[in-house]
N, C-alpha and C positions, 0 to 999 in steps of 0.2 A: 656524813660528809667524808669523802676520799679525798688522799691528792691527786689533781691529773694530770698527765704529763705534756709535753709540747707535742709531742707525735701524734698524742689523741685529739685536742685541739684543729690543729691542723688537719687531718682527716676529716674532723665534724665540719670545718669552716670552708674546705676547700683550700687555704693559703697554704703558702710556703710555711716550713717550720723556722725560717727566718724571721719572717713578718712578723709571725705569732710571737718569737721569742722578744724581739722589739715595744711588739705592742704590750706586752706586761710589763716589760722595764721602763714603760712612758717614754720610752724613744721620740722626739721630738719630728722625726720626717716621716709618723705614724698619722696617716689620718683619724681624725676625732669616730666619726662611724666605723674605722675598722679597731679601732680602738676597743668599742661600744661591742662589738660583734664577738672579739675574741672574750671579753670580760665575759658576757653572757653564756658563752656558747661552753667556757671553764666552769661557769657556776652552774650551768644546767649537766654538765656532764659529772662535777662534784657529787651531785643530788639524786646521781642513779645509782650510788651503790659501787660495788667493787665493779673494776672490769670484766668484760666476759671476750676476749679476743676469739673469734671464732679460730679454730686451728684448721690446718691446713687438708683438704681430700685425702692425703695418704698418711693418714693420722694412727691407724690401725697399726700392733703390733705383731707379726704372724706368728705362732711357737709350735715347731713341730716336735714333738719327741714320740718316735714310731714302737714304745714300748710300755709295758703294763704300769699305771701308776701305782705302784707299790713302793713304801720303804724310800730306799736310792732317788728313783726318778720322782717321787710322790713331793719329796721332800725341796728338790730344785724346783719342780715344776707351781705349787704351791708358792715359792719364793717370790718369782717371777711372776705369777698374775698378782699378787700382792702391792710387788713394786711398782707396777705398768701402773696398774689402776694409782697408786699416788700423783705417778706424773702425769694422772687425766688424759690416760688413753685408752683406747678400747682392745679388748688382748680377741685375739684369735686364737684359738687351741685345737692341734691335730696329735693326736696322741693315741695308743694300745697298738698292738700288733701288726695288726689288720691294715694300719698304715703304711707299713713298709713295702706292702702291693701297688701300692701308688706313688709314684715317682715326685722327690720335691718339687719339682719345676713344672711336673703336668698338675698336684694338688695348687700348689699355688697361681696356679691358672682361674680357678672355680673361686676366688675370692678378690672382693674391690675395696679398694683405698689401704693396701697394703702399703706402709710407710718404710718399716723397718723387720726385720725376720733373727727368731734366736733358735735354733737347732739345735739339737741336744744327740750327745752321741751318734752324729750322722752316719746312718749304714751307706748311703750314696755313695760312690765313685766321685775322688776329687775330683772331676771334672766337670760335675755339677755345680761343685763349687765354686769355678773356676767361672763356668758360664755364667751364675748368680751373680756375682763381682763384676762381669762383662756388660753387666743388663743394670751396674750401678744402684743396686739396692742395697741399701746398707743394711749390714746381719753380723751377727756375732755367731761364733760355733762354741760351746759348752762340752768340757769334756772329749775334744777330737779322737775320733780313733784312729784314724792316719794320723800321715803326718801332711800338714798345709802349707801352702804357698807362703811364705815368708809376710804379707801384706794382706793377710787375711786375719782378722781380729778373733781372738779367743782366749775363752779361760778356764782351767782347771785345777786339780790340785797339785801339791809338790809329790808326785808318784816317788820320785827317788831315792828322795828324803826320809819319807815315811815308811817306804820298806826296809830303808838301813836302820834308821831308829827301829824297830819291833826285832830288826834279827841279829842287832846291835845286844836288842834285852835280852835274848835266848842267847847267846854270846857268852853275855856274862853271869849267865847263870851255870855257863859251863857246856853248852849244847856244842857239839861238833859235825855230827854228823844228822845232817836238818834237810828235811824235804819239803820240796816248793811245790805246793799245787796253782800252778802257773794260769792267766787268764788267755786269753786264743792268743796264736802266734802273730796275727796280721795287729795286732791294737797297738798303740803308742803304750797304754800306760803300762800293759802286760812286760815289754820292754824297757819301761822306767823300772818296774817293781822289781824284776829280775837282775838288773844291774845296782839296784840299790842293795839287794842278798847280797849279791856276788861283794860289793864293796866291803861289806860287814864283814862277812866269810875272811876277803883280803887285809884286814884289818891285825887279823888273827896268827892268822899263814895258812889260813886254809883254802884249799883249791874248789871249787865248784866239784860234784859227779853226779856225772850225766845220769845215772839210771835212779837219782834221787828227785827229777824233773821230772811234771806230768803237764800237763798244758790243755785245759778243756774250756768248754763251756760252763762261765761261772754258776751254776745251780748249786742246789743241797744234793741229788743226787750224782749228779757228777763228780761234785767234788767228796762223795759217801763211796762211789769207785775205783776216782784216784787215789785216796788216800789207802783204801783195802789193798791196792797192787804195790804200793810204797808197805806196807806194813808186812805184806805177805813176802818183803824180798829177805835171802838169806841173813842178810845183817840193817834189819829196819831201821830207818830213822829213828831217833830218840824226840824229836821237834817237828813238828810240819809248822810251816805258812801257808796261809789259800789264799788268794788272791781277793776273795770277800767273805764276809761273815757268813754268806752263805752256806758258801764250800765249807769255812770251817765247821759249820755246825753238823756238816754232813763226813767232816773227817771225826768226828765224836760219834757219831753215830756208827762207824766203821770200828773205831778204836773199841765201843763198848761190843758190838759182835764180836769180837776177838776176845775180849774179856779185859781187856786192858784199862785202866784207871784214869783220869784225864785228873788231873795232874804229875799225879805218883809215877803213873808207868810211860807216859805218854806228854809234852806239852804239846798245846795247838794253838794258832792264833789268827786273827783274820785283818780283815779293813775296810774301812767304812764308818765301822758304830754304829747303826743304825738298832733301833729295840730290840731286834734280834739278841744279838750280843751282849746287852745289858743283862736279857732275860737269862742267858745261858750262859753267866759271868766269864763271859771270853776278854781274853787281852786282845786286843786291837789300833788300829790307828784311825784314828777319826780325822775325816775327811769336813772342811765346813761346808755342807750341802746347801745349806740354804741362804749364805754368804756368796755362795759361786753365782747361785739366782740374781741373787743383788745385784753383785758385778757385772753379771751381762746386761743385764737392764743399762744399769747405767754406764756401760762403753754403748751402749745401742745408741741412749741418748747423746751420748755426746756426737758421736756418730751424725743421726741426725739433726743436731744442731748443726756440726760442721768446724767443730772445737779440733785442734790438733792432738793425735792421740801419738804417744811417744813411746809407750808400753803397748805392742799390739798382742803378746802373747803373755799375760797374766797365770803367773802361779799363786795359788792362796796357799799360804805353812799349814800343816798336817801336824795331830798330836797323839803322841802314842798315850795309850789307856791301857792299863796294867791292870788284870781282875786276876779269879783265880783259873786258870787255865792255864796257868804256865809256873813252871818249879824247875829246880836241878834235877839233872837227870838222876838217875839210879846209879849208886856206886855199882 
């Protein structure tokens, strides 16, 4: 036996949710068979069990991420079918490379009863996004790599924060002269990260220079390139940052071609956290990857509930992780 509510009653009965509500309180201007009708129609509904509200056609959640689930994206995207499925929805998943030959707005054409849409580092043109919001779908963006229309919902991490904490640490370990292997110019966070250096740098009195900046595509081999062209300069860095653990593990790889010592001769550091880094005791700033999932889920839903959101651009705090990769430099 459940309890049922008046909304359900009424729907079984045909009445008003007046009448019904009347006819349980013995309301006296209730007639005796509708009386009889609601009584019955509460105890037969009682007797089925929990309710099963059917939900609505566009009940489906769509989640594009147009990149390999590995690590980073493995770890949000996992998040996020997790959540859906608690709120008893059905998740749609477009994801690996191969996706980014297909345009958001034409892929989401080929699927029905799309409710609500979550995006994950969109490579689209804000103006995709722009059109989606036009066409009143509600969707959250994960991790933007632009920068978005002000009334467009999303959320990632505190980029700023977390690179001033990590080069905060090299700081005061004594590091001075510290080289940024930077992520692409066009990204937000690339731009958060690199202002969060600079902050730490200013902290100190130390100026940014420019020829200690390399700016790639966040990989292990790229960032195994940048860090070799930083290393091979006249007066090399004592410190590198890479903008993910990737790079860094690929600026350890460049520092041992060299012959150089990762901690002794060399510190290095990354972000993210992801196993990587654990395995290859790097210092790092840890990103909540699988909390960011969450959060989109749940601005989605509120979303399409229709709840008023007041926070449309959500940062989650970042924490810096200190392993062994990082020391004072060499007197």
């Amino acid at each position: 036996m459940r309890k049922v509510t008046v909304r359900e009653i009424a729907a079984a009965t045909g009445m008003s949710i007046a009448t019904v509500s009347r006819a349980l309180n013995d309301h006296g201007t209730v007639a005796p068979h509708t009386r009889d009708m609601v009584r019955q129609a509460a105890e037969r509904l009682s007797a089925q069990g929990p309710a099963r509200e059917p939900r609505p056609a566009g009940d489906r959640v769509y989640l594009r991420c147009p990149y390999v689930l590995t690590d980073y994206f493995g770890l949000i995207v996992s998040s996020i079918a997790e959540t859906v499925q608690l709120h008893g929805r059905q998740l749609v998943l477009t994801a690996g490379e191969a996706a980014q030959r297909t345009p958001l707005l034409r892929d989401l054409e080929r699927h029905d009863g799309i409710g609500g849409i979550i995006v994950i580092l969109p490579p689209e043109p804000g103006a995709d996004l722009v059109e989606l919001q036009r066409r009143r779908i509600p969707f959250v963006v994960v991790d933007p790599r632009t920068t978005l229309p002000p009334d467009i919902v999303s959320v990632s991490a505190a980029h700023f924060a977390g690179a001033r904490k990590v080069t905060a640490h090299l700081v005061g370990l004594g590091h001075r002269r510290i080289g940024v292997i930077g992520g692409p110019t066009e990204w937000l966070a690339s731009d958060a990260r690199l202002a969060g250096h600079n902050a730490a740098l200013a902290d100190v009195g130390v100026l940014p220079a420019v020829e200690l900046l390399r700016a790639i595509e966040p990989t292990t081999e790229h960032g195994r390139r940048a860090a070799g062209a930083l290393l091979d300069l006249p007066q090399p860095p004592t410190a590198l940052v890479a903008f993910n653990d990737k790079a860094a593990v690929g600026a350890m790889q460049a520092a041992a071609e060299r012959g150089l010592r990762v901690p002794d001769d060399l510190s290095v550091t990354g972000f993210d956290d992801i196993d990587l880094a654990e395995a290859t005791s790097l210092t790092t700033v840890r990103q909540p990857l699988p909390e960011m999932g969450r959060m989109a889920v749940s601005l989605l839903v509120r979303l399409l509930e229709r709840h008023q959101l007041d926070a449309l651009h959500v940062e989650l705090a970042t924490h810096l992780v200190v392993r062994s990769s990082t020391a004072p430099p060499r007197a």
